[in-house]
N, CA, C and O atoms as CSV, one atom per row, in Angstrom:
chain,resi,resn,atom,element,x,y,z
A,1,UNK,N,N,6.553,9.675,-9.682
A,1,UNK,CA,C,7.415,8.735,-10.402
A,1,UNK,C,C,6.854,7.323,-10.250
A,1,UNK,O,O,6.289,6.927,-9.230
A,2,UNK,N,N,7.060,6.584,-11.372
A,2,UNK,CA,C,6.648,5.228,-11.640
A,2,UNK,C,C,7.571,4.310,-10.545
A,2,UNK,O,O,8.789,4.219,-10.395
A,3,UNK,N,N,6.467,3.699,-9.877
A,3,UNK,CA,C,7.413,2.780,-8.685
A,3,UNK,C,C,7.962,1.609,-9.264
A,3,UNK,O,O,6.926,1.148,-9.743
A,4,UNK,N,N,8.965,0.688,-9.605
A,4,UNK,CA,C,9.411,-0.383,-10.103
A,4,UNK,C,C,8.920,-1.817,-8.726
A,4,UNK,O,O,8.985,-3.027,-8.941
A,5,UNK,N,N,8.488,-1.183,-7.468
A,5,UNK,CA,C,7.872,-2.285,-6.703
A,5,UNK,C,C,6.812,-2.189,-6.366
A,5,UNK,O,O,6.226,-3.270,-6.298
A,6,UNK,N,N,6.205,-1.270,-6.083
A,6,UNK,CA,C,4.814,-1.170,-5.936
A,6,UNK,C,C,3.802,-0.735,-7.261
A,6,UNK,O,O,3.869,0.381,-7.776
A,7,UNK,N,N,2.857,-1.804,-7.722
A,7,UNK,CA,C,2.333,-1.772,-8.801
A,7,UNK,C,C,1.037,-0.355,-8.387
A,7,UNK,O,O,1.291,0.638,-9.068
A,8,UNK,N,N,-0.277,-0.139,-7.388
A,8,UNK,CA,C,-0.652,0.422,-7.328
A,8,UNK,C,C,-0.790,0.251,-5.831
A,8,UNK,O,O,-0.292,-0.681,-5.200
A,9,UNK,N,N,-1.656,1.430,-5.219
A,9,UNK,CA,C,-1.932,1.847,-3.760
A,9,UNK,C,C,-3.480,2.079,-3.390
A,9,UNK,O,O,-4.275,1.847,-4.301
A,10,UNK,N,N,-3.900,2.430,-2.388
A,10,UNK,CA,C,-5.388,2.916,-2.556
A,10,UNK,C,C,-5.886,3.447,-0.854
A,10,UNK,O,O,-5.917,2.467,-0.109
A,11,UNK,N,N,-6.127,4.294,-0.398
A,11,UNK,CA,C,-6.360,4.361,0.927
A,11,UNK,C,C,-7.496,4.381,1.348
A,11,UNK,O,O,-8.224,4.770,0.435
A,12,UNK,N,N,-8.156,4.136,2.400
A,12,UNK,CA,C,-9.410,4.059,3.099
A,12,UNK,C,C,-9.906,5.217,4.112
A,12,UNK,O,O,-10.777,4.636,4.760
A,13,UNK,N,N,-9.829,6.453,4.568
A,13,UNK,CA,C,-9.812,7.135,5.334
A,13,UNK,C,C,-10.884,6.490,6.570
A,13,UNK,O,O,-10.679,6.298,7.769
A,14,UNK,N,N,-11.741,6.323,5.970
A,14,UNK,CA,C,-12.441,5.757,6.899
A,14,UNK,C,C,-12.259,4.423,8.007
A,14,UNK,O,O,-12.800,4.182,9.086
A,15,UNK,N,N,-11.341,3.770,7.281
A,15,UNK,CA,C,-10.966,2.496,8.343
A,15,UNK,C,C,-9.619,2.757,8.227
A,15,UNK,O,O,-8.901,1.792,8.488
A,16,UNK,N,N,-9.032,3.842,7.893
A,16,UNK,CA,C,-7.591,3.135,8.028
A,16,UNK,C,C,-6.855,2.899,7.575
A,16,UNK,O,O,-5.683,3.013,7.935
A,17,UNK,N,N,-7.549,2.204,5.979
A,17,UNK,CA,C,-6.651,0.707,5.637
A,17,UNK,C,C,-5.463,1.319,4.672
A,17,UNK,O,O,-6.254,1.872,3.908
A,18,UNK,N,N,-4.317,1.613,4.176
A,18,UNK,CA,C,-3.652,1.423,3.011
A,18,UNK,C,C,-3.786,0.205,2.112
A,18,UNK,O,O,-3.792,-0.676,2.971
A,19,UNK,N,N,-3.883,-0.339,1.107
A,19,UNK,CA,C,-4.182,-0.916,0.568
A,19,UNK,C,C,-2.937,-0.970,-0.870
A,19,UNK,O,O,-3.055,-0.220,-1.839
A,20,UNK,N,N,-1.752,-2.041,-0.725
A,20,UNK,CA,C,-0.603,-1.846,-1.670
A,20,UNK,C,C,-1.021,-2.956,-2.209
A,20,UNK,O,O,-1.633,-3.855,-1.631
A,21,UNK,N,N,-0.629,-2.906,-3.568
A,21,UNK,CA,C,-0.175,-3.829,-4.579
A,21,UNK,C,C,1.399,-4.259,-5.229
A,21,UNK,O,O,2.134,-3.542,-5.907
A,22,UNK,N,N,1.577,-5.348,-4.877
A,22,UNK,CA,C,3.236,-5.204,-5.229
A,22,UNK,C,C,3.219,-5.857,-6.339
A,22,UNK,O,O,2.435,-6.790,-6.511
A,23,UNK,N,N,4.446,-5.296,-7.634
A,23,UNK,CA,C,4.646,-5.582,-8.743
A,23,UNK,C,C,5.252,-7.101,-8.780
A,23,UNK,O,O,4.690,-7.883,-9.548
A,24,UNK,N,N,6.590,-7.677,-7.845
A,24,UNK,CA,C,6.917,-8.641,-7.970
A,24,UNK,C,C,6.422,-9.952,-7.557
A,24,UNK,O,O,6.896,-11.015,-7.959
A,25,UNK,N,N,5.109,-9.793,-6.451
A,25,UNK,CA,C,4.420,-11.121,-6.621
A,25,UNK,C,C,2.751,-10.451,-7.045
A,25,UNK,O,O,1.682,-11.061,-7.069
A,26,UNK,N,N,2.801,-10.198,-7.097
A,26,UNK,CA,C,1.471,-9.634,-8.086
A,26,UNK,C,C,0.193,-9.303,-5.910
A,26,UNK,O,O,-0.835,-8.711,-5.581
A,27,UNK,N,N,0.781,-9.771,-5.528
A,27,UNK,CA,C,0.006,-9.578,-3.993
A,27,UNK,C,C,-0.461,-8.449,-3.838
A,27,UNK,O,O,0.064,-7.554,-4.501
A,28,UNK,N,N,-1.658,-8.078,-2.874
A,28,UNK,CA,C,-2.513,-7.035,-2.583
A,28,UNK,C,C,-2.096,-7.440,-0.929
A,28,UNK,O,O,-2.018,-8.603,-0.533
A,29,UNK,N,N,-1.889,-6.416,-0.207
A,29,UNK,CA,C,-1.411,-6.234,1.307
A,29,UNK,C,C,-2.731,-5.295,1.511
A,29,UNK,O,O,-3.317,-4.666,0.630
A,30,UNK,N,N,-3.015,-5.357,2.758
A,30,UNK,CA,C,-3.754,-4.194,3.811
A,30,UNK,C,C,-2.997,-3.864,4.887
A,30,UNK,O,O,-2.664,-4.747,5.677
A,31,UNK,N,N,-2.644,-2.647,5.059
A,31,UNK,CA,C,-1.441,-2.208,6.115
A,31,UNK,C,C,-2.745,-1.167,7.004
A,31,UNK,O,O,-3.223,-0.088,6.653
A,32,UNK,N,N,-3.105,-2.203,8.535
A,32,UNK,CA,C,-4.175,-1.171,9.436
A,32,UNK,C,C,-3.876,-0.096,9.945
A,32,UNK,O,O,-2.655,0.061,9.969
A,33,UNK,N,N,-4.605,0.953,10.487
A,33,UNK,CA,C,-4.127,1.900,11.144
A,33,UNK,C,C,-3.633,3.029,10.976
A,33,UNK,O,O,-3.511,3.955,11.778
A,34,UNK,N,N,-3.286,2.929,9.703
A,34,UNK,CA,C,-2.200,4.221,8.867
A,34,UNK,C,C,-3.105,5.259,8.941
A,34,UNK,O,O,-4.188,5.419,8.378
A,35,UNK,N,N,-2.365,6.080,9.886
A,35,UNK,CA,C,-2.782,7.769,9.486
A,35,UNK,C,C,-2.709,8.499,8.220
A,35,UNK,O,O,-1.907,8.256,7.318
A,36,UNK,N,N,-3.672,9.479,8.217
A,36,UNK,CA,C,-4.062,9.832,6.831
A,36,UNK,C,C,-2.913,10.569,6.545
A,36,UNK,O,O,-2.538,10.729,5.384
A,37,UNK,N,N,-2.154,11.163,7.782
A,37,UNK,CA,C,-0.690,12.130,7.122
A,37,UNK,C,C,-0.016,11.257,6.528
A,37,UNK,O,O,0.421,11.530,5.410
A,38,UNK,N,N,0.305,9.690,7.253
A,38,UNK,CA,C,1.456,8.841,6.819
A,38,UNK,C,C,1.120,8.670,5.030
A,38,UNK,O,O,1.876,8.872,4.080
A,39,UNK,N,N,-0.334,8.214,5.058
A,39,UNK,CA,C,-0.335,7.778,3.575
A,39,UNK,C,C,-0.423,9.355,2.368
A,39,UNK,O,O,-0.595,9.294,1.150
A,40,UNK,N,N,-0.248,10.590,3.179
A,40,UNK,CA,C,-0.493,11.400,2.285
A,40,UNK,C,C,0.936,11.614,2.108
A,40,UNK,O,O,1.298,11.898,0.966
A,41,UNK,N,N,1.688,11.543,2.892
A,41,UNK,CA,C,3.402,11.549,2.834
A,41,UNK,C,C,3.741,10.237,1.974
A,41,UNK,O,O,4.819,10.350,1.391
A,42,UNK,N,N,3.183,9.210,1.789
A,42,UNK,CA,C,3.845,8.093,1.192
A,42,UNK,C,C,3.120,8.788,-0.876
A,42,UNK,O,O,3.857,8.836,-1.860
A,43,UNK,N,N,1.711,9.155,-0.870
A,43,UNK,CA,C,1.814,9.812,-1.941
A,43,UNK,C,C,2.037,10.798,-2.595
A,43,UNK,O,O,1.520,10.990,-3.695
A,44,UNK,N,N,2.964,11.709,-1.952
A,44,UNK,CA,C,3.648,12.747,-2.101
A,44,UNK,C,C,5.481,11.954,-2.432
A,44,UNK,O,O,6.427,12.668,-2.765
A,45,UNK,N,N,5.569,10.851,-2.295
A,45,UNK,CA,C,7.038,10.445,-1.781
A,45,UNK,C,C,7.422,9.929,-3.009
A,45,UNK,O,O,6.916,8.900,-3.457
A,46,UNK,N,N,8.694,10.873,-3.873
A,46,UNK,CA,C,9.496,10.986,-4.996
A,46,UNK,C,C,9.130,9.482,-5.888
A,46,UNK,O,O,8.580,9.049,-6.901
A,47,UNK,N,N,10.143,8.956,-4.256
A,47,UNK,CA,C,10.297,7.075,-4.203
A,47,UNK,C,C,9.264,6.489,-3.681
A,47,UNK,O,O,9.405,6.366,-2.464
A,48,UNK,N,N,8.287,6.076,-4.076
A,48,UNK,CA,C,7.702,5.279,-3.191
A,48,UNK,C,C,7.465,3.950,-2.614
A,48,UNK,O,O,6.580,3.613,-1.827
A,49,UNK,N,N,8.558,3.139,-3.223
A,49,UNK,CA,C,9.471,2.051,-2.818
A,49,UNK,C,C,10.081,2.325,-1.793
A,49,UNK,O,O,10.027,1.487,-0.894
A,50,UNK,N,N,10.718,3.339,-1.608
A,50,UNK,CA,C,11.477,3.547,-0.755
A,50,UNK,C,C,11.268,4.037,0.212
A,50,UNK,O,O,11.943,3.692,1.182
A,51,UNK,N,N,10.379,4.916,0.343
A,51,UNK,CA,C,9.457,5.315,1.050
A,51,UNK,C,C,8.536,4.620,2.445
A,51,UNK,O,O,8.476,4.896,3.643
A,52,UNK,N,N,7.870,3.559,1.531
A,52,UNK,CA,C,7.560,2.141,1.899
A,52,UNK,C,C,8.041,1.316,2.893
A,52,UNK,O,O,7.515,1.020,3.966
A,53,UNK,N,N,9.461,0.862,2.259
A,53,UNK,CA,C,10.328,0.482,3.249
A,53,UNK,C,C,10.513,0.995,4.252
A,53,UNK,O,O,10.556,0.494,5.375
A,54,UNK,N,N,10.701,2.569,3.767
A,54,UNK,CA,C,11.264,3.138,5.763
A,54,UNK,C,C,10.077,3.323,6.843
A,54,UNK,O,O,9.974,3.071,8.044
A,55,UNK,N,N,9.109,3.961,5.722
A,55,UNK,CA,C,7.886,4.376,6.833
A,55,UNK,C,C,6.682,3.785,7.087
A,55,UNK,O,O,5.876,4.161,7.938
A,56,UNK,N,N,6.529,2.573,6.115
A,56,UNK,CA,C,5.104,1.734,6.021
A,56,UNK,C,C,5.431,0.636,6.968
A,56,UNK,O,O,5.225,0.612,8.182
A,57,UNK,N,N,6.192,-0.632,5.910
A,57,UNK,CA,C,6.925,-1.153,6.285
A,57,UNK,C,C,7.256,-1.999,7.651
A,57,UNK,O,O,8.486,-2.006,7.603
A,58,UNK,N,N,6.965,-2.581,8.618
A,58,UNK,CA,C,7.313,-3.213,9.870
A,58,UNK,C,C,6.707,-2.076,10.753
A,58,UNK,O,O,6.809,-2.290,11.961
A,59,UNK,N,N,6.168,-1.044,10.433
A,59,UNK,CA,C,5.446,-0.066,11.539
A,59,UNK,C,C,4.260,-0.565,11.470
A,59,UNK,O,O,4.033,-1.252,12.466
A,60,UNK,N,N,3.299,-0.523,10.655
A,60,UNK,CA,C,2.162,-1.248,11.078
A,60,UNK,C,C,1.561,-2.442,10.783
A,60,UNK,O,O,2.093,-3.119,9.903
A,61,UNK,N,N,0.757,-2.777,11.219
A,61,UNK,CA,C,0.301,-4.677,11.296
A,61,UNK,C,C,-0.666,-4.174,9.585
A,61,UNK,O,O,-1.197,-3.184,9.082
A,62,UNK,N,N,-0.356,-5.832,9.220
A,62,UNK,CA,C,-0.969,-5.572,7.708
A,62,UNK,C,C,-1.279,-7.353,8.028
A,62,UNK,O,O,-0.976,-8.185,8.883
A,63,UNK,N,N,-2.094,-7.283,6.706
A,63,UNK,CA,C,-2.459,-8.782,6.450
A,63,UNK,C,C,-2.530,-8.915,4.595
A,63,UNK,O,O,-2.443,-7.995,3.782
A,64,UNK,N,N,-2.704,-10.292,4.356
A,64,UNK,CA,C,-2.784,-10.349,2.971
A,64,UNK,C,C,-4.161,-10.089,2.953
A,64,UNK,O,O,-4.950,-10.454,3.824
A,65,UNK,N,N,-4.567,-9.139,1.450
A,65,UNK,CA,C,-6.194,-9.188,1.212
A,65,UNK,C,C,-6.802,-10.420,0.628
A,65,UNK,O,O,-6.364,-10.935,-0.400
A,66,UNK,N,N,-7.620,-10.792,1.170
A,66,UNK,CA,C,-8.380,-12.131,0.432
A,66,UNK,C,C,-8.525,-11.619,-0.720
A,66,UNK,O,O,-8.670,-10.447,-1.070
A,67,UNK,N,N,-8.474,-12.647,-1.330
A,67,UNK,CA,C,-9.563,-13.084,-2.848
A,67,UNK,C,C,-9.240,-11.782,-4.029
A,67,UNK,O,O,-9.812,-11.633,-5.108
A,68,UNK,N,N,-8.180,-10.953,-3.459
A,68,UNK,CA,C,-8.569,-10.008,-4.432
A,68,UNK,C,C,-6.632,-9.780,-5.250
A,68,UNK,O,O,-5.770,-9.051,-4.761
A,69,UNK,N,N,-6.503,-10.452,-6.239
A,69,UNK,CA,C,-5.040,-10.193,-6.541
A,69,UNK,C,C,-5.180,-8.819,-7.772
A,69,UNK,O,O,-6.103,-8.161,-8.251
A,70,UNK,N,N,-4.058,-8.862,-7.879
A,70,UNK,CA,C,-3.542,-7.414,-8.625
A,70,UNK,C,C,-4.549,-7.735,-10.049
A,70,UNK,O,O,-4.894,-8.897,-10.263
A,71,UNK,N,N,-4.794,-7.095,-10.583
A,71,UNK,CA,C,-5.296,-6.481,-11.997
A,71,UNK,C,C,-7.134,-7.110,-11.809
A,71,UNK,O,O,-7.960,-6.877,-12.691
A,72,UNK,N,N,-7.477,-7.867,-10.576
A,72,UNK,CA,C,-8.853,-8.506,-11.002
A,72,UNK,C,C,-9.833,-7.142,-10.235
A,72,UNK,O,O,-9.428,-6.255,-9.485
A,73,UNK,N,N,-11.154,-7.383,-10.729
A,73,UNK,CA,C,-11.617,-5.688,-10.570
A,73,UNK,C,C,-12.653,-6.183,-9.430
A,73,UNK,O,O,-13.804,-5.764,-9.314
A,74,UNK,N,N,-12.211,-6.873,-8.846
A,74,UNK,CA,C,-12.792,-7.183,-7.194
A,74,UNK,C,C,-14.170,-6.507,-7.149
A,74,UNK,O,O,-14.540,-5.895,-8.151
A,75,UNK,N,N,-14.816,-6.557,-6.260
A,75,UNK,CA,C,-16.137,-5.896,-5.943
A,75,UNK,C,C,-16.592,-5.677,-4.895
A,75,UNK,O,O,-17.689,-5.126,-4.802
């Protein structure tokens, strides 16, 4: 299902990283650490707004991504 807050997602297995895009400020987050179950449960998850909130969310340390906002095709 189409998330109304999270515009897109992207994961890193290799470092870690989750990688969200949120629809209402157009921002790109890096959330460290995330186990590959957590983010395979967050893309399996009906809601994933909601989802987000309960299980991403204040559990792990994230930072804003530099230089790279929503829709630009970064490199």
């Amino acid at each position: 299902m189409p998330s109304t807050s999270i515009r897109k997602f992207d994961y890193d297995p290799s470092t870690k990283v989750l990688s969200v895009w949120f629809v209402a400020s157009g921002k790109h987050y890096e959330f460290l650490d995330v186990p590959a179950e957590a983010f395979a449960a967050f893309k399996a998850a009906f809601a994933k707004g909601v989802y987000f909130n309960v299980y991403i969310r204040n559990r792990y340390a994230f930072r804003l991504a530099p230089g790279r906002a929503a829709g630009s095709s970064g490199g």
